[in-house]
PDB file of the backbone (N, CA, C, O) and the ligand in Angstrom, with CONECT records:
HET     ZN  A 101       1
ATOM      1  N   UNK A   1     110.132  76.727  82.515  1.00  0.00           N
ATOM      2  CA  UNK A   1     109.527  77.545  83.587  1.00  0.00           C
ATOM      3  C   UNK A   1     108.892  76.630  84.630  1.00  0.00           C
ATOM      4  O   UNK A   1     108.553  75.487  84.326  1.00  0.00           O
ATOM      5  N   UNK A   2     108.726  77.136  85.888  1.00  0.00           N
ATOM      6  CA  UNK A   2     108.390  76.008  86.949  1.00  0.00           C
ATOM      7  C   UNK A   2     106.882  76.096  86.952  1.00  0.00           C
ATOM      8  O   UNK A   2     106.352  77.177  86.694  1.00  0.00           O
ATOM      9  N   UNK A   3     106.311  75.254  87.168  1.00  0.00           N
ATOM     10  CA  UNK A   3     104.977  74.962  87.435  1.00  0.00           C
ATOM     11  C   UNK A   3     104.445  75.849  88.039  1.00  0.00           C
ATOM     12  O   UNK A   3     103.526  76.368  87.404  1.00  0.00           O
ATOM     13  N   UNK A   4     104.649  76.307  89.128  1.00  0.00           N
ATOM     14  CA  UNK A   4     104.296  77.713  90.103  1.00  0.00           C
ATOM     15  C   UNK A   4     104.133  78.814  89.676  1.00  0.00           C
ATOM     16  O   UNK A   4     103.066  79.406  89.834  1.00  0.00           O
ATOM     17  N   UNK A   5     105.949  79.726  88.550  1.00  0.00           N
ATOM     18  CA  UNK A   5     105.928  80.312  88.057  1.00  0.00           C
ATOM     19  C   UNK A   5     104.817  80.605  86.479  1.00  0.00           C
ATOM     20  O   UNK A   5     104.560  81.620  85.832  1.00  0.00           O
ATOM     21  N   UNK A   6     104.326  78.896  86.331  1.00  0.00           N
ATOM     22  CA  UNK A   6     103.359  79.936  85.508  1.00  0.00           C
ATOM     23  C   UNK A   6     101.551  80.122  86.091  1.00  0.00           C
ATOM     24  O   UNK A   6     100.440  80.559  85.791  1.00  0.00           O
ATOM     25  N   UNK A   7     102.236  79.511  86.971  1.00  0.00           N
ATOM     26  CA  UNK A   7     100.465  79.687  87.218  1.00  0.00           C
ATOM     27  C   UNK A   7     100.913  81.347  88.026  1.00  0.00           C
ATOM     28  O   UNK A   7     100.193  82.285  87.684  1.00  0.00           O
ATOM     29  N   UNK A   8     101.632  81.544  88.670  1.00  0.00           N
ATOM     30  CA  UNK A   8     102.041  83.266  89.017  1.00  0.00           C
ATOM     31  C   UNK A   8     101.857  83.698  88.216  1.00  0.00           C
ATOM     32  O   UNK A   8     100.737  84.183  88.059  1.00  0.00           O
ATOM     33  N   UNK A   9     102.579  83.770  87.472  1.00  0.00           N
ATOM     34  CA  UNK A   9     102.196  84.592  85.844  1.00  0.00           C
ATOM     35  C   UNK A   9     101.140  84.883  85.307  1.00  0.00           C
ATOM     36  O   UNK A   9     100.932  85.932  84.697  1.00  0.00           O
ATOM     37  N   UNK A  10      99.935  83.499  85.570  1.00  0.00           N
ATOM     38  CA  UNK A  10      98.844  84.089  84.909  1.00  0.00           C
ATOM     39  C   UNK A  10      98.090  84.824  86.046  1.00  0.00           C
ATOM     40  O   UNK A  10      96.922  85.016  85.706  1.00  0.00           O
ATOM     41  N   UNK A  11      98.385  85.324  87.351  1.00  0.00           N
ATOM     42  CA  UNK A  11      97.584  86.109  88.097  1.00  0.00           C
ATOM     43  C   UNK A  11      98.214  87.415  88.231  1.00  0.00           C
ATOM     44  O   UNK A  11      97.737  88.359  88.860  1.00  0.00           O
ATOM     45  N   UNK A  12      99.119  87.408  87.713  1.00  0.00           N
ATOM     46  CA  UNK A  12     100.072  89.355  87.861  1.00  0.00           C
ATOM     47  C   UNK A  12      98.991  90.130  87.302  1.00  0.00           C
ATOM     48  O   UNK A  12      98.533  90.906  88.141  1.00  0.00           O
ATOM     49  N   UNK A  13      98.308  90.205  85.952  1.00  0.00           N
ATOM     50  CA  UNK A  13      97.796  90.921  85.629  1.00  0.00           C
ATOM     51  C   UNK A  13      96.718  91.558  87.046  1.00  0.00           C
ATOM     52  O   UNK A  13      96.607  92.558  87.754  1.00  0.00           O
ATOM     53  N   UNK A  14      96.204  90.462  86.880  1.00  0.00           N
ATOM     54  CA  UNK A  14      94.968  90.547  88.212  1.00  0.00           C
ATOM     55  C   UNK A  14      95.121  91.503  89.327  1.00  0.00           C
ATOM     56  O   UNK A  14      94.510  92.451  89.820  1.00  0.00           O
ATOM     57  N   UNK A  15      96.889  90.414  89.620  1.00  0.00           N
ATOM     58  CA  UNK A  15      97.444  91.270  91.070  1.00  0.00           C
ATOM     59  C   UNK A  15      97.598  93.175  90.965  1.00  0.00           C
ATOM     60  O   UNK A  15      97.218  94.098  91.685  1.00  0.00           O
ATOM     61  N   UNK A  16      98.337  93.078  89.706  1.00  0.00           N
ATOM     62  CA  UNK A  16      98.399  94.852  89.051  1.00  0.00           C
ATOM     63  C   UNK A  16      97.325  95.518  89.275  1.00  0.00           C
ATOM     64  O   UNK A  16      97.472  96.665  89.698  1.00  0.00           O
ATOM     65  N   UNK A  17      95.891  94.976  89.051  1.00  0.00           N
ATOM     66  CA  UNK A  17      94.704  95.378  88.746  1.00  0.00           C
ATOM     67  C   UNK A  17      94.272  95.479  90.346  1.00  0.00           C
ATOM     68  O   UNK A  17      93.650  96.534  90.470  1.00  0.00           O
ATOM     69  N   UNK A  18      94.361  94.796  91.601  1.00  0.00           N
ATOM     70  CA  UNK A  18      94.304  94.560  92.326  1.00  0.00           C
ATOM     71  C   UNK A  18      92.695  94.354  92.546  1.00  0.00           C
ATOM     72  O   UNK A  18      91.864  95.061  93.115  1.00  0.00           O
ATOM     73  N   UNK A  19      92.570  92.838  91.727  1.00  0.00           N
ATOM     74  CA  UNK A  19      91.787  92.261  91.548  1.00  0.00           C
ATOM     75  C   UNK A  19      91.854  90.979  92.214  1.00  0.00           C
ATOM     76  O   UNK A  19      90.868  90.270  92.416  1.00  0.00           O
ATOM     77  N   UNK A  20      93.025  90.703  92.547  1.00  0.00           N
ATOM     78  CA  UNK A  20      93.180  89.278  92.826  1.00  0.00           C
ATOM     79  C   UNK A  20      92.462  88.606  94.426  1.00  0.00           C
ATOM     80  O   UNK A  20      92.375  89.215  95.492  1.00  0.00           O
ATOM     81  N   UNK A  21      92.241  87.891  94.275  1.00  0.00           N
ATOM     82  CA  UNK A  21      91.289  87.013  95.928  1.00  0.00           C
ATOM     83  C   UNK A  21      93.021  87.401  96.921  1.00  0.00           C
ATOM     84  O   UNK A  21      94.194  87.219  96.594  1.00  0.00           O
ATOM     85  N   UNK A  22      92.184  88.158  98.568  1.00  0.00           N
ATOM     86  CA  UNK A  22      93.049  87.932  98.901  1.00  0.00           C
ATOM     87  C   UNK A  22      94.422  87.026  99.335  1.00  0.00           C
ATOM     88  O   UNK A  22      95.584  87.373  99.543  1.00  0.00           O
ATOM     89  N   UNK A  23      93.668  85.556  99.380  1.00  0.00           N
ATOM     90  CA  UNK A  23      94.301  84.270  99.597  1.00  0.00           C
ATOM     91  C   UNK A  23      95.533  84.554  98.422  1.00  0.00           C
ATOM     92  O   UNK A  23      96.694  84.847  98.709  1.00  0.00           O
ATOM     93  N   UNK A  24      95.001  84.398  97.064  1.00  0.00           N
ATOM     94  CA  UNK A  24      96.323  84.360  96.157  1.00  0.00           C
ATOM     95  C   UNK A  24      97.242  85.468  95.572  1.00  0.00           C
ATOM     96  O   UNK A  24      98.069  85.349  94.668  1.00  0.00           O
ATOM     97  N   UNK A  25      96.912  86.571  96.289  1.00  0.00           N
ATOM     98  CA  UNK A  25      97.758  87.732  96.143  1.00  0.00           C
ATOM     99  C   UNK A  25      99.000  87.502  97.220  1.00  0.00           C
ATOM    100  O   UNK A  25     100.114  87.890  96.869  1.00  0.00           O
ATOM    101  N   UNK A  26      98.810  86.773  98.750  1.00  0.00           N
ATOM    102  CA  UNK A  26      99.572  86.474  99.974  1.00  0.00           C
ATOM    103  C   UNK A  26     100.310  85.336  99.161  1.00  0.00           C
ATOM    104  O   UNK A  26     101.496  85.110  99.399  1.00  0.00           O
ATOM    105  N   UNK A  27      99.597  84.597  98.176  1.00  0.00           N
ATOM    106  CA  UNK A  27     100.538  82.914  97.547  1.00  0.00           C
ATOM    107  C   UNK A  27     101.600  84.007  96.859  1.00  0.00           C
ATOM    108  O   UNK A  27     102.764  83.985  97.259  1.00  0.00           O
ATOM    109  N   UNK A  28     101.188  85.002  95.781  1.00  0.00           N
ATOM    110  CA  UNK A  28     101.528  85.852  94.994  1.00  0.00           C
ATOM    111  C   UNK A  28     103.399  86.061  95.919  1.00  0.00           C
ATOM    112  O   UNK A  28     104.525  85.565  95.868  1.00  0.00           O
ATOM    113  N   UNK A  29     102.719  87.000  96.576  1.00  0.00           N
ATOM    114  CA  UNK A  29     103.660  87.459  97.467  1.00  0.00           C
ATOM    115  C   UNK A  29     104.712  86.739  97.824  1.00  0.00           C
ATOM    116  O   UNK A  29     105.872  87.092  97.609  1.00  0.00           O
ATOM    117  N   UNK A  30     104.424  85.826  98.316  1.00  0.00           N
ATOM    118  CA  UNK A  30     105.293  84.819  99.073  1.00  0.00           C
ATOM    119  C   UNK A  30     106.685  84.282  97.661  1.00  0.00           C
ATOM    120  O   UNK A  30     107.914  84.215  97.675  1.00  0.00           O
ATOM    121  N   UNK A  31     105.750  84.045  96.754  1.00  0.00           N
ATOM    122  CA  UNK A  31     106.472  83.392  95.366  1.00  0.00           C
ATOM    123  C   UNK A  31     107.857  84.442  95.082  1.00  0.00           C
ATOM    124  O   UNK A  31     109.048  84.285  94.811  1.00  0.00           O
ATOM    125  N   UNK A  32     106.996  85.494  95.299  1.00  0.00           N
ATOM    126  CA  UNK A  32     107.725  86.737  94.582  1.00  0.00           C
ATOM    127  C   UNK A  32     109.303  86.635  95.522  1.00  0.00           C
ATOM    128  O   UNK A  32     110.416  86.441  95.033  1.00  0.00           O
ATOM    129  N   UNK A  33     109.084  86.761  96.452  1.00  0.00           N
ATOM    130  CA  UNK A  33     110.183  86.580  97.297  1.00  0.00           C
ATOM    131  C   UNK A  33     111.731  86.144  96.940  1.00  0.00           C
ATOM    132  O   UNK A  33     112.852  86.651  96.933  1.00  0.00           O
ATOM    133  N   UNK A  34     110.909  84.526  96.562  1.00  0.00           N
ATOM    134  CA  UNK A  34     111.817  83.605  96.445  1.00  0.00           C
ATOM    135  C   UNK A  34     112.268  83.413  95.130  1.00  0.00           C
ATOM    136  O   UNK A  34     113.219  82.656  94.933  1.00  0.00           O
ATOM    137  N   UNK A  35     111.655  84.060  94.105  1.00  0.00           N
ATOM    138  CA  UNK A  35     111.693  83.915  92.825  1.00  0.00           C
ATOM    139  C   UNK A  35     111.751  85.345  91.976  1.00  0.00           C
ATOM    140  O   UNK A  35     110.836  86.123  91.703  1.00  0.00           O
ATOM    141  N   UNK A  36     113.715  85.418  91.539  1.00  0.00           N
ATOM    142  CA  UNK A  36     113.616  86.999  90.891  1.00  0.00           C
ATOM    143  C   UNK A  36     113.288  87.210  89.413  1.00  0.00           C
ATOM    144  O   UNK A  36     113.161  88.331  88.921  1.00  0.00           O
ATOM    145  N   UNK A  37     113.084  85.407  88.344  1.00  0.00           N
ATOM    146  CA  UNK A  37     112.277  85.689  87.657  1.00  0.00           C
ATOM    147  C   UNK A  37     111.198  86.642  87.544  1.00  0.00           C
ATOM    148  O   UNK A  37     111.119  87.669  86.871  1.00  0.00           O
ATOM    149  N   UNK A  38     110.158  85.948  88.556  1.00  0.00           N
ATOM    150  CA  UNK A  38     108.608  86.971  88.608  1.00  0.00           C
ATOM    151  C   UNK A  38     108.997  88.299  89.201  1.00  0.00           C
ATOM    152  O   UNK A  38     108.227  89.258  89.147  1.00  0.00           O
ATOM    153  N   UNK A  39     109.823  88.346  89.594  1.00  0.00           N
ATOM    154  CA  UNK A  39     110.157  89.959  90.243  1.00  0.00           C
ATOM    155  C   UNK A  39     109.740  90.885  89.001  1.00  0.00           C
ATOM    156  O   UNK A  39     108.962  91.803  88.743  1.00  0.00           O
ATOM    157  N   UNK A  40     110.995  89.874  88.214  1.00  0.00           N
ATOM    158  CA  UNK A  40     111.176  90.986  86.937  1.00  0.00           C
ATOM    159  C   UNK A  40     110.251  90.975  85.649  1.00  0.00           C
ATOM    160  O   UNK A  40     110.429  91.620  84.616  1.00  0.00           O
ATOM    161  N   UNK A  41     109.060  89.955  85.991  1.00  0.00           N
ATOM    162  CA  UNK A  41     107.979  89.821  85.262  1.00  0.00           C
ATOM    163  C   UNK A  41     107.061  91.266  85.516  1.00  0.00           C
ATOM    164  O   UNK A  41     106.697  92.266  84.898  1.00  0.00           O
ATOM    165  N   UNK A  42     106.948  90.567  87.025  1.00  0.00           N
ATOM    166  CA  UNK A  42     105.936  91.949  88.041  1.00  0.00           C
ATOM    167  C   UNK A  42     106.327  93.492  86.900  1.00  0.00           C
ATOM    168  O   UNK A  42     105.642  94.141  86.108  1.00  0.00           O
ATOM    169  N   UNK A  43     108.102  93.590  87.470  1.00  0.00           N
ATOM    170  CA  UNK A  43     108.251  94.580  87.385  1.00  0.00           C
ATOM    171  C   UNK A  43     107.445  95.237  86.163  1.00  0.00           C
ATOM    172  O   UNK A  43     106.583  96.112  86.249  1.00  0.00           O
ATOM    173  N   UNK A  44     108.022  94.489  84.777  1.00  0.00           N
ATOM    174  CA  UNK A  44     107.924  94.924  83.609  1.00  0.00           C
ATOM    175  C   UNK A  44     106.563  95.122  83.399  1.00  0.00           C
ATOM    176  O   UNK A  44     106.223  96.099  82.733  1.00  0.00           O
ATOM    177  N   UNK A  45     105.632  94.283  83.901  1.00  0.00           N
ATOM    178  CA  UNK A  45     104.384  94.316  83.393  1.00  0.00           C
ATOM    179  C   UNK A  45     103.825  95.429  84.079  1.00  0.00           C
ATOM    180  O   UNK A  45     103.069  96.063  83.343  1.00  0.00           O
ATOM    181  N   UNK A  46     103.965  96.062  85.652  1.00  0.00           N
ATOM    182  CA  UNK A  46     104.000  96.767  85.994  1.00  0.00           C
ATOM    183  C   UNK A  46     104.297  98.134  85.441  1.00  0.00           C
ATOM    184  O   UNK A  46     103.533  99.050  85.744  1.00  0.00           O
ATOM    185  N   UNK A  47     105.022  98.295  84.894  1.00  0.00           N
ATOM    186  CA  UNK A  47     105.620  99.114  84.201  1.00  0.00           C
ATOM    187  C   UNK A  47     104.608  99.508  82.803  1.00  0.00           C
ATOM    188  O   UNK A  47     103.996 100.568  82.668  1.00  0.00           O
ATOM    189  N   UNK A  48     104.623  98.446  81.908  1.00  0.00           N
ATOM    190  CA  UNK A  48     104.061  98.804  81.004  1.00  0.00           C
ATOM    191  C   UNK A  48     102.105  99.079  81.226  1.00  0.00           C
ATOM    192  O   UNK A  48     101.450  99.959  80.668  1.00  0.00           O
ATOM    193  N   UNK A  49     101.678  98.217  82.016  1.00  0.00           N
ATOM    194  CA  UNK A  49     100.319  98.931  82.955  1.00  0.00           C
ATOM    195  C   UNK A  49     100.091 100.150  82.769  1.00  0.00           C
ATOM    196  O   UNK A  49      99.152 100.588  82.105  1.00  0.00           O
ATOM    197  N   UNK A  50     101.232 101.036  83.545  1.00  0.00           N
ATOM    198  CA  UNK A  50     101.360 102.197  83.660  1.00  0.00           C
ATOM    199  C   UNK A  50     100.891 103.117  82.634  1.00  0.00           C
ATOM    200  O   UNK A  50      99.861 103.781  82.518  1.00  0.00           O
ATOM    201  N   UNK A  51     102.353 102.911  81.640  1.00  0.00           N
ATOM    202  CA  UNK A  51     102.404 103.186  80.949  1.00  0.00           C
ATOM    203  C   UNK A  51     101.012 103.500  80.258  1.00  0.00           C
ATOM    204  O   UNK A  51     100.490 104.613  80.198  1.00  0.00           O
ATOM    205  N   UNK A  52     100.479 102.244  79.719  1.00  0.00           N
ATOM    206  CA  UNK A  52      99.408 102.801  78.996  1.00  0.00           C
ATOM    207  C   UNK A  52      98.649 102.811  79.611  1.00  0.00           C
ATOM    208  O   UNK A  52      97.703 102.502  78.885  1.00  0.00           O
ATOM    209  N   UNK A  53      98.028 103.061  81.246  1.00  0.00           N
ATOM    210  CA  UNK A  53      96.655 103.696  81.963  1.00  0.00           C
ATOM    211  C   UNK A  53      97.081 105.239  81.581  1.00  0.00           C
ATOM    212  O   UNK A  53      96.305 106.143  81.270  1.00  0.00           O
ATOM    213  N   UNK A  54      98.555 105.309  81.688  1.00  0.00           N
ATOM    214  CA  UNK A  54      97.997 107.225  81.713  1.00  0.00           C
ATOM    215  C   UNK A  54      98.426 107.419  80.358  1.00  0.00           C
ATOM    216  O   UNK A  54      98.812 108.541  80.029  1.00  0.00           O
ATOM    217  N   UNK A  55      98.417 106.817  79.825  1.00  0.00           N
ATOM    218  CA  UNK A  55      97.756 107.254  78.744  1.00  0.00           C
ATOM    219  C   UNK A  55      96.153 107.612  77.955  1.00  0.00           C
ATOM    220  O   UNK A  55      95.614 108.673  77.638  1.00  0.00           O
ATOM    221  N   UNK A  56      95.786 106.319  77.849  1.00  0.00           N
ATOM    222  CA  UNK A  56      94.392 105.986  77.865  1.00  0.00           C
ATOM    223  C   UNK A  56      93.517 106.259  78.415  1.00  0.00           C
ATOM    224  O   UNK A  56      92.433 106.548  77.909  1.00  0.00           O
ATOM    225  N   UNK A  57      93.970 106.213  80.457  1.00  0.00           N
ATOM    226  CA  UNK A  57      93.174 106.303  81.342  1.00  0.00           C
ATOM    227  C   UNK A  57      92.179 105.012  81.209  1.00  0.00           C
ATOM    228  O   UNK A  57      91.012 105.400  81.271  1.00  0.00           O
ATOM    229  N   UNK A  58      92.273 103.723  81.059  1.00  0.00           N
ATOM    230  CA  UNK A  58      91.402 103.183  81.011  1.00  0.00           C
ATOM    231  C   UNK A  58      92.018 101.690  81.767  1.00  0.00           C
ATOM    232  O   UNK A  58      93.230 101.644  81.980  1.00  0.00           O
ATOM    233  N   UNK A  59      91.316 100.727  82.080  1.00  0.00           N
ATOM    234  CA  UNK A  59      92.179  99.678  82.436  1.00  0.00           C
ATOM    235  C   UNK A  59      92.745  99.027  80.913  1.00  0.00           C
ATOM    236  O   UNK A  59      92.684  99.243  79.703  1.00  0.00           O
ATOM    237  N   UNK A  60      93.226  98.249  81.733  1.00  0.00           N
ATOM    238  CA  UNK A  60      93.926  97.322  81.047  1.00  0.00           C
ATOM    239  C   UNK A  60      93.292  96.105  80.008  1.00  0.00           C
ATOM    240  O   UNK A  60      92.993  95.066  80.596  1.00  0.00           O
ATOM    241  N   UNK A  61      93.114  96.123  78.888  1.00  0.00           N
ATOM    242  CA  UNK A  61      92.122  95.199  77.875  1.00  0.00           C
ATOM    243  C   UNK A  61      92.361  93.963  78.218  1.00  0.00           C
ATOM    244  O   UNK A  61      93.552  93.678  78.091  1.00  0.00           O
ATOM    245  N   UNK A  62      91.546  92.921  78.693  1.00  0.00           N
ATOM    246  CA  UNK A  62      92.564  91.173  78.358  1.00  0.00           C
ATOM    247  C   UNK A  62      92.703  91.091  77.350  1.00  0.00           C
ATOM    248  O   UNK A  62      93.599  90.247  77.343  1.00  0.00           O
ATOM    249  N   UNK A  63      92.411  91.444  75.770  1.00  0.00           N
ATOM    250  CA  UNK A  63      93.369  90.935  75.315  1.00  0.00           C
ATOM    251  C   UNK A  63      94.799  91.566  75.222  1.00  0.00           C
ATOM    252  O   UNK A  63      95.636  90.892  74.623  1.00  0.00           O
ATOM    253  N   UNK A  64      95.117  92.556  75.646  1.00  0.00           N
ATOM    254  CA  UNK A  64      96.532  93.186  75.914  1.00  0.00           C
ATOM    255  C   UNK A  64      97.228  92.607  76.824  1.00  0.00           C
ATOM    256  O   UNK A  64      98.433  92.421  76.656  1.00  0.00           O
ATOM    257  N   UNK A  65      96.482  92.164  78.123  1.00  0.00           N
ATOM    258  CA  UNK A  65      97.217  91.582  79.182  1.00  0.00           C
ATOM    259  C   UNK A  65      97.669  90.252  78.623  1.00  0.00           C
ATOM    260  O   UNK A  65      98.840  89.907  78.778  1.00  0.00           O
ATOM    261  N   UNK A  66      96.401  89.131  77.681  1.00  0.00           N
ATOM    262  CA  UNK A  66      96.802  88.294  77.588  1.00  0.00           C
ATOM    263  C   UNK A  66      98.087  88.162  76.581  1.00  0.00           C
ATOM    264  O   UNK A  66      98.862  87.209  76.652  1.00  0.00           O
ATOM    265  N   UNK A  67      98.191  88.971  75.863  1.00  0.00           N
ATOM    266  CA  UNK A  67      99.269  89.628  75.158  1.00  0.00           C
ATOM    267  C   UNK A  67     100.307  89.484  75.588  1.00  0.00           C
ATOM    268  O   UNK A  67     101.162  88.765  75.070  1.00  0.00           O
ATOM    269  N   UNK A  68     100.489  90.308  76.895  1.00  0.00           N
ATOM    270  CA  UNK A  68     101.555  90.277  77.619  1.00  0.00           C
ATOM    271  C   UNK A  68     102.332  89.577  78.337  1.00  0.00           C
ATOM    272  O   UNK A  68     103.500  89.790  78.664  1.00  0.00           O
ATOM    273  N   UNK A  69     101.298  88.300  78.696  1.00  0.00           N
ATOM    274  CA  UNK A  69     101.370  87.676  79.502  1.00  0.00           C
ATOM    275  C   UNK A  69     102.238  86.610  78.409  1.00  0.00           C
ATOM    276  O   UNK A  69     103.296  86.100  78.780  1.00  0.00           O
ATOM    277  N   UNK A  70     101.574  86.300  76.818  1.00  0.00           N
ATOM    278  CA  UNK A  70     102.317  85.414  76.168  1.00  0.00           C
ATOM    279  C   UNK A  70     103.325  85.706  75.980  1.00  0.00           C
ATOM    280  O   UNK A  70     104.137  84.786  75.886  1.00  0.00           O
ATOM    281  N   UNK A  71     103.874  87.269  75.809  1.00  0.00           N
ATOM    282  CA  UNK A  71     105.548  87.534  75.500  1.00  0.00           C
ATOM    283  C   UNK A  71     105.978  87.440  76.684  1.00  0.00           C
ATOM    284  O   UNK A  71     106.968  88.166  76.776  1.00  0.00           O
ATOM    285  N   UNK A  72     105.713  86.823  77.838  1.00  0.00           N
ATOM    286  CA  UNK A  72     106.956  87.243  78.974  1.00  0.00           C
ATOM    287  C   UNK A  72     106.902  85.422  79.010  1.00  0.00           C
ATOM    288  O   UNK A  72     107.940  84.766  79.101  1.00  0.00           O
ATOM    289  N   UNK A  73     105.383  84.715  78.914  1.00  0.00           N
ATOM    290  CA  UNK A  73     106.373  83.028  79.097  1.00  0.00           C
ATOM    291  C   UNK A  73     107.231  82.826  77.778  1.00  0.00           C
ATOM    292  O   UNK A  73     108.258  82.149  77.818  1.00  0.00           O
ATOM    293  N   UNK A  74     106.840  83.361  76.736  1.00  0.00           N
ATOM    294  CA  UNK A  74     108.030  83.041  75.357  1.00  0.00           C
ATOM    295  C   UNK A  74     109.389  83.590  76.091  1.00  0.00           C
ATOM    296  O   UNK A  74     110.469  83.016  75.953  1.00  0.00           O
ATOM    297  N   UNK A  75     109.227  84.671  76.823  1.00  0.00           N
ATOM    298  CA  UNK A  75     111.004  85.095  76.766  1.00  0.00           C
ATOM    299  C   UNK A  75     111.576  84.433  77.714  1.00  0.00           C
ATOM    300  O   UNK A  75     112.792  84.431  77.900  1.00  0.00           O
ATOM    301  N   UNK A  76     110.631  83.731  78.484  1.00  0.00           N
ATOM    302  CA  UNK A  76     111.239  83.061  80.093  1.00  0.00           C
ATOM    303  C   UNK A  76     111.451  81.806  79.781  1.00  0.00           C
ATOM    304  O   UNK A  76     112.413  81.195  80.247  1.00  0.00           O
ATOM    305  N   UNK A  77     110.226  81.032  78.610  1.00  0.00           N
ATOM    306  CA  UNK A  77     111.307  79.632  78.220  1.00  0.00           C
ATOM    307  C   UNK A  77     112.023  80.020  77.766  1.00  0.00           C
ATOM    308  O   UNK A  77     113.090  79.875  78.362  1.00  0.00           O
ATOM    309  N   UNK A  78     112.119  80.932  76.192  1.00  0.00           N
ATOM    310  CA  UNK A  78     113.649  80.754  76.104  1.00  0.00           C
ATOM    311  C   UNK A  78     114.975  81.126  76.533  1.00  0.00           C
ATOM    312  O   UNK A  78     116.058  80.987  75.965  1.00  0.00           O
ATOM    313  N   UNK A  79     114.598  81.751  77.927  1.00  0.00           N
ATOM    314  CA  UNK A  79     115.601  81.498  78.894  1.00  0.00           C
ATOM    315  C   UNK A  79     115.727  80.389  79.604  1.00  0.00           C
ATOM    316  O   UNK A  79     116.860  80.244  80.061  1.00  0.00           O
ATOM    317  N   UNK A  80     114.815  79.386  79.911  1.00  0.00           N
ATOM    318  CA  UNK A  80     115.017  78.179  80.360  1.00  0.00           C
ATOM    319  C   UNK A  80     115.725  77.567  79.385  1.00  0.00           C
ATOM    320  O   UNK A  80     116.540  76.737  79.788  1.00  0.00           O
ATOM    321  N   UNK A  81     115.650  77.737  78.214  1.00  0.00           N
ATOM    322  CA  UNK A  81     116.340  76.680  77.001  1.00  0.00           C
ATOM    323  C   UNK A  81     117.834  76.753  76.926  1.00  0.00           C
ATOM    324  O   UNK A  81     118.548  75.774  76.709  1.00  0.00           O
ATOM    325  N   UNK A  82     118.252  77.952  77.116  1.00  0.00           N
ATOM    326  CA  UNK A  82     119.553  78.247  77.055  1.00  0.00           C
ATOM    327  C   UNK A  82     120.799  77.642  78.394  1.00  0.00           C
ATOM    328  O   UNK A  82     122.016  77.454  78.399  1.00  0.00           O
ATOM    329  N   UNK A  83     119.946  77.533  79.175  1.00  0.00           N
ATOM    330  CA  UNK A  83     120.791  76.600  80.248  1.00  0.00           C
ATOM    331  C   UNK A  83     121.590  75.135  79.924  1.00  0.00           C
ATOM    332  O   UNK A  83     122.184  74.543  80.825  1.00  0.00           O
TER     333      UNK A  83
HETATM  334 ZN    ZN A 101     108.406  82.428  89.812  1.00  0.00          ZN2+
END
């Protein structure tokens, strides 16, 4: 995974939450662009967010996010590995 992509990674949650400083939500952005990895990070995590706010109605726990955050760099190296 690229250096960039994980430091992106560890601010999606944030960005979801729309917590993030505006400065690194615009870095955020910009990354996203160029990179359909994090697209499909965004997406998913996005997704599952959802999912369990309406459920719960509550935010999002860190330790769930950080959760989440470890299964998506496990599945993205071992997509880097396979190259
Ligand atoms: Zn990326």
């Amino acid at each position: 995974m690229a250096q960039d992509c994980k430091r992106m990674l560890g601010e999606l949650s944030d960005y979801i939450d729309n917590e993030l400083a505006d400065e690194l939500c615009e870095q955020l952005e910009v990354h996203l662009k160029d990179c359909p990895n994090c697209r499909i990070m965004l997406d998913s995590l996005t997704k599952t967010v959802r999912i369990y706010c309406e459920d719960k109605e509550e935010r999002l726990p860190e330790a769930l996010s950080q959760k989440l955050r470890a299964a998506c760099e496990k599945k993205w190296d071992s997509k880097d590995s396979k190259k």
